[in-house]
N, C-alpha and C positions, 0 to 999 in steps of 0.2 A: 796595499799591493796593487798592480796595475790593473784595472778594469773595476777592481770594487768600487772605485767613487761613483761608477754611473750605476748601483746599486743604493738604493733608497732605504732597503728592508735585512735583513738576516735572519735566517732561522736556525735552527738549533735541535736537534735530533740526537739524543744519546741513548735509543734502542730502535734503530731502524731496524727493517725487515723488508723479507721479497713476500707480497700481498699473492695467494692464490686465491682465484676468487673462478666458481664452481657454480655458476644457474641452472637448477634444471626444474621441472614444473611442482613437485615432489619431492619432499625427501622421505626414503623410508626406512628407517632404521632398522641395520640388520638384512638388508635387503640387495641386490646389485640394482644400483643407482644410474640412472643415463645421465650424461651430462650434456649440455650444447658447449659451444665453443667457449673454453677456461683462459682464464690473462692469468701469468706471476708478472711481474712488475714490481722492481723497488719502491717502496713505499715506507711508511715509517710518517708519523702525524707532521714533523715539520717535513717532510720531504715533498708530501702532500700539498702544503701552503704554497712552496716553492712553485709547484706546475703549476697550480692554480693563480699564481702571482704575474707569472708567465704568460699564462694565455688573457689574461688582464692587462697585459705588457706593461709591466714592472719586473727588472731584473730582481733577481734576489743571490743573496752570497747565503748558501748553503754550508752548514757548517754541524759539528759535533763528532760523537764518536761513530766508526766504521768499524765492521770485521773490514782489515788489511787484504782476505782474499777475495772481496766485493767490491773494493774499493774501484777496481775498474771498469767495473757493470754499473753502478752507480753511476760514474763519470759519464758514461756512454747516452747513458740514460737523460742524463743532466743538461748536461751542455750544448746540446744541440738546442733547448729551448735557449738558451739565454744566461743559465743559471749558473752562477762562478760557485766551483766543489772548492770546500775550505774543510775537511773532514780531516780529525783527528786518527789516526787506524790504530788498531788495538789488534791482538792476535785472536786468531779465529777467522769464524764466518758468522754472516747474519743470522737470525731464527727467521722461520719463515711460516707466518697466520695464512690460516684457511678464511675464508668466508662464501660458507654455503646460502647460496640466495636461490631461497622458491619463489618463481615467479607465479605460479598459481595462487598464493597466498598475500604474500609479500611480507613474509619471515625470513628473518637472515640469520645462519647463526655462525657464531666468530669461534674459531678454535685459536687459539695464540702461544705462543711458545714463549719463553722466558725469555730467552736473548742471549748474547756473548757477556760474561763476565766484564764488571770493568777492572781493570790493573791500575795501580797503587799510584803510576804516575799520567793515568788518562787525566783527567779533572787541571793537575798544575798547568801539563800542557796543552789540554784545550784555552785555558785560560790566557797563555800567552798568543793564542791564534785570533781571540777574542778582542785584543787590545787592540785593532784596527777595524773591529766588527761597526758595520752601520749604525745609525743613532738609534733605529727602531729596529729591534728585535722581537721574534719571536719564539718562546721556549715552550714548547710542546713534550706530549707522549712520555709513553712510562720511562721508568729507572731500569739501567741495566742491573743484576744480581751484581753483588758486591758492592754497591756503591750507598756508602753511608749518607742517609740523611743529613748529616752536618753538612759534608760537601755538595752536596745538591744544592743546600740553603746556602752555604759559601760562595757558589756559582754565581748562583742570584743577585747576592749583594755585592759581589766582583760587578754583576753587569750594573747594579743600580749606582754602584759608586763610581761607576765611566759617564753619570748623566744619559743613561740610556734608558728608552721610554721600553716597557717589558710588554709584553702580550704574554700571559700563560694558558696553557691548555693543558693540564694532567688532570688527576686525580687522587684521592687517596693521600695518604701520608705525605705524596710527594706535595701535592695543592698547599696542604698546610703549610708545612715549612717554607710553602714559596711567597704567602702574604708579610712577613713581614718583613722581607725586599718592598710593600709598597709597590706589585707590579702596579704599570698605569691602567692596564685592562687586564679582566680573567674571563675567562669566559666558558664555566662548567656547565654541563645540560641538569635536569632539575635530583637526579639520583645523587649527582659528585656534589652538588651543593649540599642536599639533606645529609651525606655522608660528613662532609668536613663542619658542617655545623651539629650535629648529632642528635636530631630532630627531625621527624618526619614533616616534608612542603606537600600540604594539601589544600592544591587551590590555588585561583590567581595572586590571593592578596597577599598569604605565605610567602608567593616565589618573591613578591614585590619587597615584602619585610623582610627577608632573609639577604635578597640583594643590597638592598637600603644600609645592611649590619654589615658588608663589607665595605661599600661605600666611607662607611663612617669608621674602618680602620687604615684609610688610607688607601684603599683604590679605585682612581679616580674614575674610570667605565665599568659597568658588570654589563656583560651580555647572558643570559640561561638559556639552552636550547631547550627544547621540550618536543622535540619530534614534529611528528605532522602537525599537531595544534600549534607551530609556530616561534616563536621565541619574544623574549622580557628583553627588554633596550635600552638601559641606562646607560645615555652618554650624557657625560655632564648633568645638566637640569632639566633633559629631556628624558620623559618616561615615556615606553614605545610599546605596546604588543605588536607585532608583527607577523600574517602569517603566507604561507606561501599558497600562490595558486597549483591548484590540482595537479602533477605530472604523475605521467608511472613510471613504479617503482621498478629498476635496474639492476641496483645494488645500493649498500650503504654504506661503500669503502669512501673515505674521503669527506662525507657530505659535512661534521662538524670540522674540519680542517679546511676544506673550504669556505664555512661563511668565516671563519678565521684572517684567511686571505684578504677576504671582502673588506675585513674590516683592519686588517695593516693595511694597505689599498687605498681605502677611506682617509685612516691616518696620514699617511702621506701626503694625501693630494689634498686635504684641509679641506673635507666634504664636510656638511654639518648635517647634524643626527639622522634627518630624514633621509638624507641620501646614502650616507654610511647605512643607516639598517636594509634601506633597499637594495642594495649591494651585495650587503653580507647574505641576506635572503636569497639574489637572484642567483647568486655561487653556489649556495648550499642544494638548492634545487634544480640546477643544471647538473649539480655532482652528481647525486642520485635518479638521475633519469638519463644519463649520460647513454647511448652507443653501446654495445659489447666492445670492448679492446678500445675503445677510442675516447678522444678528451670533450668535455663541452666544449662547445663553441661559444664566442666571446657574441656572438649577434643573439645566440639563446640565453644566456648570462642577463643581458641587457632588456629582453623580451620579458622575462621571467620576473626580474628587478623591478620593470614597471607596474607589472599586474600584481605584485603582492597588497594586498592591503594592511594599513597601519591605523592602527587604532590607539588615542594617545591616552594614557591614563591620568 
């Protein structure tokens, strides 16, 4: 379609949501609660990658399913960065996750709603919207209710059999069934991985050996986020810890969909390991230290990027 070609990237959302996000010093449970100033904001993990691609300036074609009656709040949302809406609409409306952030502490905690069911002909016809999707994709975030495991895993191997390079971000059942598409990169934090491999990762060497065991089923990068202590970097032959310099904490809406970005971003622009992880890093922690209501800035992206240090294993 016109305008996709000057898009490099696509992402893929098939349970977005409008993000309320609630900071206040304390929470007390049971209590009446003061809050400062609240964002809702579409969101949804690959919608996330999308802004973040954005202020990285790389278009991205935004794609998957929509409640039909968001589909215009989204667009609105969207498009003024850059971002070509290629959304699927299904009937309904969004769900809409809370995230209360104490900034006294720096605990966040996520309430999340299940989503819009998906219907019986979402999946075929996202699939035909898909057949001009960019060569690097990225397929993130949970599964709507109703949407069987086989077609999820169908999805996948629809996108790997177009020669398209995959980035995943789920979890759970959905993770699984999405390795043997062969994504080219996954990139779980260290709970989603102990989960899909069914083993507790205690310790550097674990996350190293548990990454290493994907590797060796066919995909080709593992990134592990691990929180503030940093994150594991396998790209190609390079083994990375990585951690980020100090910020404070804001919120943590976004912050693994952003180093996500960093790292289709990376991909695209044929950065090699050291710079991709520094990227991925300096996105993740510009997210979470971000402004109230407002996006990082690409000069603190870049600030951030430089000062992480890397330690190679």
């Amino acid at each position: 379609m016109a305008g996709d070609t000057l898009a490099r990237i696509g992402t893929v959302s098939l349970n977005p949501a409008f993000d309320l996000t609630i900071p206040l010093e304390r929470l007390e449970p049971g209590e009446v609660n003061r809050a400062a100033a609240t964002e809702l904001r579409p969101a949804g993990k690959g919608i996330n990658v999308s802004v973040m691609l954005s202020i990285l300036g790389e278009p991205s074609v935004a794609t998957g399913l929509l409640g039909a009656e968001d589909v215009a709040a989204f667009e609105a949302f969207l498009r003024p960065m850059g971002v070509i809406c290629r959304f699927e609409p299904v009937p309904g409306r969004c769900r809409i996750n809370v995230k209360v952030v104490e900034t006294a502490g720096g605990r966040v905690t996520d309430i999340n709603s299940p989503g819009t069911a998906a219907t019986a002909d979402a999946i075929p016809a996202l699939q035909q919207r898909l057949l001009t999707a960019p060569e690097l994709m990225v397929v993130s975030g949970s599964l709507p209710p109703g949407l069987p495991l086989g077609e999820w895993s169908g999805l996948m191997q629809h996108l790997a059999a177009g020669g398209r390079r995959i980035i995943v971000d789920t979890s759970g059942p959905a993770f699984g069934a999405a390795l043997p598409a062969k994504p080219f990169l996954v990139k779980p934090n260290r709970s989603e991985l102990a989960a899909v491999l069914g083993r507790p990762l205690v310790g550097r060497e674990a996350l190293l050996q548990a990454a290493l065991e994907l590797q060796q089923q066919g995909v080709r990068q593992v990134v592990v986020s691990d929180g503030a202590e940093g994150a594991l970097f396998l790209l190609g032959d390079a083994r990375l810890w990585v951690r980020p310099p100090p910020v404070p904490l804001t919120t943590t809406v976004g912050a693994g969909d952003a180093m996500v970005a960093g790292l289709a971003a990376a991909l695209a622009r044929g950065h090699d390991a050291e710079a991709a992880a520094r990227l991925a890093t300096g996105c993740a922690a510009a997210a979470v230290s971000r402004p109230a209501s407002a996006l990082p800035a690409a000069a603190e992206i870049t600030r951030l990027a430089a000062a992480a240090h890397i330690e190679r294993l």
